[in-house]
C-alpha angles and dihedrals in degrees: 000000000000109000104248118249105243093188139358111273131197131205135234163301084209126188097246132150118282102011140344107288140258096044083231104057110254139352134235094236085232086068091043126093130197116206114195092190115204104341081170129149080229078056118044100344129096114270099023134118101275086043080046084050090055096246132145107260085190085080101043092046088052095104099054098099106041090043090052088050094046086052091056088060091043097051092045094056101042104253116162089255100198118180123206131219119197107204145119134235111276093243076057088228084151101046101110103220093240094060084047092045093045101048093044088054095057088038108263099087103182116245096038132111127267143145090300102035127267116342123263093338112134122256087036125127090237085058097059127090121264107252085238090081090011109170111252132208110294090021116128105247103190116178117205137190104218137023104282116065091219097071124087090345135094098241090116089054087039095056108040085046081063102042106233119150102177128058130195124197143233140155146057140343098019094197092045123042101355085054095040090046094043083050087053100044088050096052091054086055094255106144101235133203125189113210105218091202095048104054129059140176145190103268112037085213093062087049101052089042098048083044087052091053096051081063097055130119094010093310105327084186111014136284140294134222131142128267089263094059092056091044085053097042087056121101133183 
């Protein structure tokens, strides 16, 4: 069950690169979204589609710890937590030709079978959550059918239902869907923070790059800190 908010917390501001985020000072939790993007098996679990591709799923599950850790906080002081699935229908009507054609060329077509079921294919075992950040009841589960959350989903409507106005990410891979989902989220005016500790990808090079051009010219997108910071940025 989700943990009870004892009292009404606000957030920042917290020490983040390049400036001390939110923009605004500090947020009331109940405007404040955590997004936990693709925490999938095909994502960072044996037998999915990155460990299909022959990458290192020690780099994209770097972030576990620190992300289950972050959604006990935000749990605990009453944030909107939503957790994203990548997958496809499993008639694959929404696959565009080019995905399918892409992933069958470097050995992990979509669609196809493997050790967790077909990849990336909705209902499969390979599509589901790791129980390590594992949705619980009352928590937003939105499925998607690309790399940004914005697209062909309601997390916009969600959101604004809701009335949050700042977003913070986690999830995997930090240069693919988490930055695509934190430059969307900028474009539609939500103040965005990248947790370093919390993301992950398949080439450490990619993360610490995608991470270094969230900080140019003076935060395009946001900022970015560590779950720590925001742990530490909270008060009750």
């Amino acid at each position: 069950m989700t943990a009870t908010v004892a009292t009404r917390a606000r957030i920042g501001p917290v020490a983040a690169n390049p400036y001390p985020w939110p923009y605004d000072g500090a947020v009331d939790a109940a405007h404040t979204a955590l997004i936990c993007i693709d925490w999938q098996v095909d994502f960072c679990g044996p037998g999915g589609y990155v460990d299909r591709m022959g990458y290192d799923i020690g780099l994209t599950r770097a972030g576990l710890p620190a992300t289950a850790r972050m959604l006990e906080h935000a749990r605990a002081t009453g944030m909107l937590v939503i957790h994203t699935r990548e997958g496809h229908s499993p008639d694959l009507s929404d696959l565009p030709a080019n995905k399918r054609w892409r992933s069958a060329r470097i050995g992990a077509e979509i669609g196809s079978e493997g050790p967790a079921g077909r990849i990336l294919v909705r209902g499969e075992p390979g599509w589901e959550i790791v129980p390590e950040v594992a949705p619980v009841p009352g928590e937003v589960l939105l499925d998607k059918p690309g790399k940004g959350a914005f697209y062909a989903t309601n997390l916009d409507l969600v959101l604004r239902t809701r009335q949050v106005t700042h977003i913070i990410l986690t999830g995997i891979t930090t240069d693919v869907c988490v930055h695509t989902t934190m430059r969307e989220a900028n474009d539609r005016g939500y103040e965005c923070l990248i947790l370093s500790d919390c993301t992950g990808a398949t080439d450490p090079s990619n993360h610490d790059a995608a991470l270094h051009m969230v900080t140019m010219q003076g935060g395009v997108f946001g900022a970015v800190a560590t779950s720590t910071a925001v742990i530490e940025g909270t008060t009750r």
